[in-house]
C-alpha positions as CSV (number, residue, x, y, z in Angstrom):
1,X,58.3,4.8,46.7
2,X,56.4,4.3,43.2
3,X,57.1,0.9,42.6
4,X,53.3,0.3,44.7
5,X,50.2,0.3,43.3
6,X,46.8,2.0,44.7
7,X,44.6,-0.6,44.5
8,X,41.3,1.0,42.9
9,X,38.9,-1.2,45.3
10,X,39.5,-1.2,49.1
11,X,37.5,-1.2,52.8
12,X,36.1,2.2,53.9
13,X,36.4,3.2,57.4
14,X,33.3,1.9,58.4
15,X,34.2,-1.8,56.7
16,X,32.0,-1.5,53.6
17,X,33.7,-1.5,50.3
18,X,35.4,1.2,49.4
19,X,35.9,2.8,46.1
20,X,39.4,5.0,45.3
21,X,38.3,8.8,45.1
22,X,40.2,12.5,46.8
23,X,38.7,14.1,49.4
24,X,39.9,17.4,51.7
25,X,41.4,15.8,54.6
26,X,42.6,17.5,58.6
27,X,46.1,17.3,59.7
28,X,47.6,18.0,62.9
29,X,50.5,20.5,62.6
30,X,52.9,22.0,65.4
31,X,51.4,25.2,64.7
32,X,47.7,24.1,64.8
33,X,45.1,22.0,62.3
34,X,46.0,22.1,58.4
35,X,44.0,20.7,55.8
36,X,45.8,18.7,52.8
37,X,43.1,19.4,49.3
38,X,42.8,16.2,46.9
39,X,44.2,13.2,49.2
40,X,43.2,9.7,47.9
41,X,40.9,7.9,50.1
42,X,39.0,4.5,49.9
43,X,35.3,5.7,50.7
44,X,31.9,3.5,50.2
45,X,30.4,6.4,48.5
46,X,27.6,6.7,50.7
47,X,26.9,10.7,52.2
48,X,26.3,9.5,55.5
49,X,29.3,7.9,56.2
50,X,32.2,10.1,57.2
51,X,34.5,7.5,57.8
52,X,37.1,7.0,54.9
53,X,40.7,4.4,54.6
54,X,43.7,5.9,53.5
55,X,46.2,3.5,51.1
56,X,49.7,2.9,52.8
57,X,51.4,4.9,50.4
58,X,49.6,7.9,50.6
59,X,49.9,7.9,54.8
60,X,53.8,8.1,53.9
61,X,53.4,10.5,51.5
62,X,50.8,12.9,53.7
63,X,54.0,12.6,56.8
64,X,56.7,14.1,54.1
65,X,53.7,17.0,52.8
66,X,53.1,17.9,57.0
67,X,56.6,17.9,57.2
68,X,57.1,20.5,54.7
69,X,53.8,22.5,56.1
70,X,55.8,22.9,59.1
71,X,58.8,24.4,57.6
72,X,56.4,27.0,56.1
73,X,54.3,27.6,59.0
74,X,51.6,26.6,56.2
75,X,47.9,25.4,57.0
76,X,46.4,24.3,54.1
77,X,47.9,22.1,51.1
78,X,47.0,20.0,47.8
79,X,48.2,16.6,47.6
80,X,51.1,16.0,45.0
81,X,53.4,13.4,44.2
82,X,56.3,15.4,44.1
83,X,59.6,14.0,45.9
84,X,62.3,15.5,48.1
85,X,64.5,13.5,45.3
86,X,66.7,16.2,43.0
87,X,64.0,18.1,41.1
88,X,64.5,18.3,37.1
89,X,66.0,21.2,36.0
90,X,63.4,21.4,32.9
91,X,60.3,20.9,35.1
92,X,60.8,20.8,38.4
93,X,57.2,19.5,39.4
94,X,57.6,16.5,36.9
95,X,57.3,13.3,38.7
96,X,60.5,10.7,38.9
97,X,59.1,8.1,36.8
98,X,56.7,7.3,34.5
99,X,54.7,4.8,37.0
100,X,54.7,8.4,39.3
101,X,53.4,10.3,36.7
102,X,50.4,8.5,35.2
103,X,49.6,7.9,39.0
104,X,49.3,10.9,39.6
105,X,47.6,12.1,36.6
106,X,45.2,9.9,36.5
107,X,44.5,10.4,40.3
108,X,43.4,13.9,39.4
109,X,40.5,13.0,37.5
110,X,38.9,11.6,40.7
111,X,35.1,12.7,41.0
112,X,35.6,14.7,37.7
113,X,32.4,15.7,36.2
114,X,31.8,17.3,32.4
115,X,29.0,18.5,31.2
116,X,28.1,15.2,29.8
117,X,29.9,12.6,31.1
118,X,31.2,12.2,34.8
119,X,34.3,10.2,36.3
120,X,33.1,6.7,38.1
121,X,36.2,4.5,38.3
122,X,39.8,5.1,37.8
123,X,42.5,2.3,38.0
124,X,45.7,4.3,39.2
125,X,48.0,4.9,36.6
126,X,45.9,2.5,34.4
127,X,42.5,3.4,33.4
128,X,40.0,6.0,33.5
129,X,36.1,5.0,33.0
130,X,33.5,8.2,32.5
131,X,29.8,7.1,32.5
132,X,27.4,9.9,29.8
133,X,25.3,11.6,31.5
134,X,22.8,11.5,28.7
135,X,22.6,7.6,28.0
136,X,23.1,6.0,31.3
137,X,24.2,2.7,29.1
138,X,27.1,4.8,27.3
139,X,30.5,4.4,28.8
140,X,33.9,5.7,28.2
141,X,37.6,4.2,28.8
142,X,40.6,6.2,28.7
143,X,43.0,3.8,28.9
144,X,47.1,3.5,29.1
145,X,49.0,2.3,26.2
146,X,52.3,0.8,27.5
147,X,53.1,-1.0,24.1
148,X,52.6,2.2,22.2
149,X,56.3,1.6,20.3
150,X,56.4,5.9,20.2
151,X,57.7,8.3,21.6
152,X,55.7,10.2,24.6
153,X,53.0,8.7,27.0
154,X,49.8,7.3,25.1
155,X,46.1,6.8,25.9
156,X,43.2,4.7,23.6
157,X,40.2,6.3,23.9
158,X,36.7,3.7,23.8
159,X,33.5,3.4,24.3
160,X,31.1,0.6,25.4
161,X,27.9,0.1,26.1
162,X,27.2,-1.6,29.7
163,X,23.6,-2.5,31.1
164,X,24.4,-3.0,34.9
165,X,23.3,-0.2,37.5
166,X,27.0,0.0,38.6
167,X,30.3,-0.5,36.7
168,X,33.7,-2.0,39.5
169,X,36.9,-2.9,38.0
170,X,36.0,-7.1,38.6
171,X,32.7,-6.8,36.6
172,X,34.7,-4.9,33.4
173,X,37.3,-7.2,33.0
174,X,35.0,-10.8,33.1
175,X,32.3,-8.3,30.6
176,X,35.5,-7.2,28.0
177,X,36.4,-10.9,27.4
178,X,33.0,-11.2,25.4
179,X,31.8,-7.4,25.1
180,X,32.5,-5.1,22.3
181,X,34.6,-1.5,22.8
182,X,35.1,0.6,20.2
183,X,38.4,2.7,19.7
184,X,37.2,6.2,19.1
185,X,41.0,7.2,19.0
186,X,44.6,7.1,20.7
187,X,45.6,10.6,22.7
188,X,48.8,11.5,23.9
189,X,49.0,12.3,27.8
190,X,49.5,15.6,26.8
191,X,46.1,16.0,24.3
192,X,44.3,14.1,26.9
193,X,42.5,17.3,29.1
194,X,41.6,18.8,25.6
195,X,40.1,15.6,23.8
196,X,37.7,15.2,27.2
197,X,36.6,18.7,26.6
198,X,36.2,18.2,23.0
199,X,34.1,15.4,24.0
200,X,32.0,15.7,27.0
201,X,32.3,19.6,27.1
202,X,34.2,21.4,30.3
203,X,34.1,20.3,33.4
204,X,33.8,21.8,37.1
């Protein structure tokens, strides 16, 4: 189930581009309408379009979560990652795999906003760019580590500078070849939530 990858660039509902962010989504149930909290979506960020796209592998997962509304008799739900798989008996909301886990976490931080800085691109289980709220030019990039060589799950933490209105995925990685990020640090996965707060202050 985790072997796919949520693409962080898509088509809205309405056929404009659409950018990767969570949204409170309806749900038909046998027992009436549910809503499912926090559901990734492709939307084209505009607020007058209603219309949103839904990724492949978050249409399976939103059957399995329905599914288990039923049994319940529930009506309203977040959207998790969690499997039907054998729980661990140390955590039994840890995701199966690492790929599962930083998906998920990352995924969280959708539409995040701090008191100085706000969430405006996340590359699923990858990346997480914040923009500052008080230099419009000042950017952030939490960003996974896979060739860490330690134990646990790390993150570099860097900022850039970037002059264009609007930061995508395409334009980052043709800037980085030439353009200058600093490392401000590496985080664990763990330290991450903390260090934001640290940084940018708490968010809502």
């Amino acid at each position: 189930m985790f072997d796919e990858t949520i693409e962080p660039i898509d088509t809205c509902g309405c056929g404009d581009t659409g950018y990767l962010t969570t949204r409170t989504i309806p749900i038909d149930l046998n027992h009436g309408v549910g809503h499912i909290d926090k559901v990734p979506v492709y939307h084209c960020r505009s607020t007058d379009c209603q219309e949103f796209t839904l990724p492949p592998i978050v249409s399976r997962r939103l059957e399995a979560i329905a599914e288990q509304m039923e049994d319940s008799l529930a009506r309203e739900a977040v959207y998790t990652w969690e499997t039907h798989q054998k729980a661990s008996s140390l955590d039994p909301f840890q995701p199966t795999n690492e790929h599962a886990l930083l998906q998920s976490f990352t995924l969280q931080f959708a539409n995040r906003k701090y008191a100085d800085a706000h969430v405006v691109l996340i590359i699923p289980s990858q990346a997480i760019f914040l923009r500052s709220t008080i230099e419009d030019e000042e950017y952030y990039l939490l960003q996974y580590e896979p060739e860490a060589h330690t134990d646990g799950t790390w993150f570099s933490f860097l900022k850039f500078y970037y002059e264009e209105s609007e930061l995508t995925y395409e334009d980052f990685l043709e800037w980085s070849e030439d353009g200058h990020l600093k490392e401000i640090g590496r985080i664990t996965l763990e330290e991450v939530e903390d260090a934001l707060i640290d940084e940018f202050g708490d968010w809502t």
